[in-house]
Steps between C-alpha positions, in 0.01 A plus 500: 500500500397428843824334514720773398313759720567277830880485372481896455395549820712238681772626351466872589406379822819312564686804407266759702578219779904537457509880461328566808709212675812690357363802618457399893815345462714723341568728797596225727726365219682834464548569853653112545710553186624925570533337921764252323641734292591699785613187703787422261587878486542496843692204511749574201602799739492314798763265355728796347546683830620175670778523237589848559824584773564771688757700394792559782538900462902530538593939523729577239859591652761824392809395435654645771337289797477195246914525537426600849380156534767294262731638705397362831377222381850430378629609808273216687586186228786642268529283195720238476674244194654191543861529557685570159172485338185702323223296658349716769360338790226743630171461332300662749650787545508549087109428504471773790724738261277439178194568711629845517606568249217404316282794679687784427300805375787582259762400225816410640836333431641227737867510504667175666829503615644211590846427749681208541801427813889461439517143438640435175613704191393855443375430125311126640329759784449808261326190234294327798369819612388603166348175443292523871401838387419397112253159690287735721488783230297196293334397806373838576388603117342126478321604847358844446387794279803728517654706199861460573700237695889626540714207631905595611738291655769630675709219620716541805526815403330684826607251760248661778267288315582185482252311321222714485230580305391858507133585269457886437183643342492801332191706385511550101440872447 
């Protein structure tokens, strides 16, 4: 009996022992564990804003100084082809056109019309015109958002422009 009565009291000792260890220690525990908690919040955001950009704010154009600007931009680096072909040779000043276009305010239609010189048949011009017009129509519906892409050639047709390229927006109503 003596026996069993030292065990009792051992044992509820032990345990009297741990609570009021667990009790001193608790607090300190909980602050270390919430002060972690909050660390790796902290961090988890810290990491997301590094992957955040800035967003470039661009004004959105009418459409009558957006073909304000076609125009002299075309007036500055007109478009060229290779001779007797559809492959157009100036990138840059397509990219600069799509850029444009692409921040205008409202619907509207791009109509191409394309020109070609003198030199050969009427029908090979009137064709090769059509097919200059018909390659940047793709390139520009490819390139942007607009509704409606119109692409004419006229051949030799007006010989005042001799291989030009003339791009004419108009607002959808």
């Amino acid at each position: 009996m003596k026996f069993g009565l030292m065990l009792l009291i051992f044992f509820i000792t032990s345990i009297l022992l741990v609570f009021i260890t667990i009790e001193r220690n608790a607090r300190v525990i909980y602050a270390k564990q919430m002060h972690e908690i909050k660390k790796s919040k902290i961090q988890i955001v810290s990491k997301k804003s590094y992957l955040r950009t800035r967003k470039i704010y661009v004004p959105e154009r009418s459409c009558s100084l957006a073909r304000e600007e076609i125009k002299s931009i075309l007036l500055k680096e007109p478009l060229h082809f290779e001779s007797n072909d559809s492959r157009f040779l100036g990138k840059r000043t397509l990219i600069k056109i799509v850029k444009i276009i692409n921040h205008i305010k409202e619907d509207v239609v791009l109509s191409i019309l394309a020109h070609t010189d003198a030199v050969g048949t009427a029908k090979h011009n009137l064709s090769l015109s059509q097919k200059r017009a018909d390659r940047l129509k793709k390139y520009f519906i490819n390139k942007t958002n607009l509704p409606l892409v119109v692409a004419i050639g006229y051949g030799e047709v007006f010989s005042l422009k001799n291989r030009l390229i003339e791009l004419n927006l108009t607002r959808i109503k």
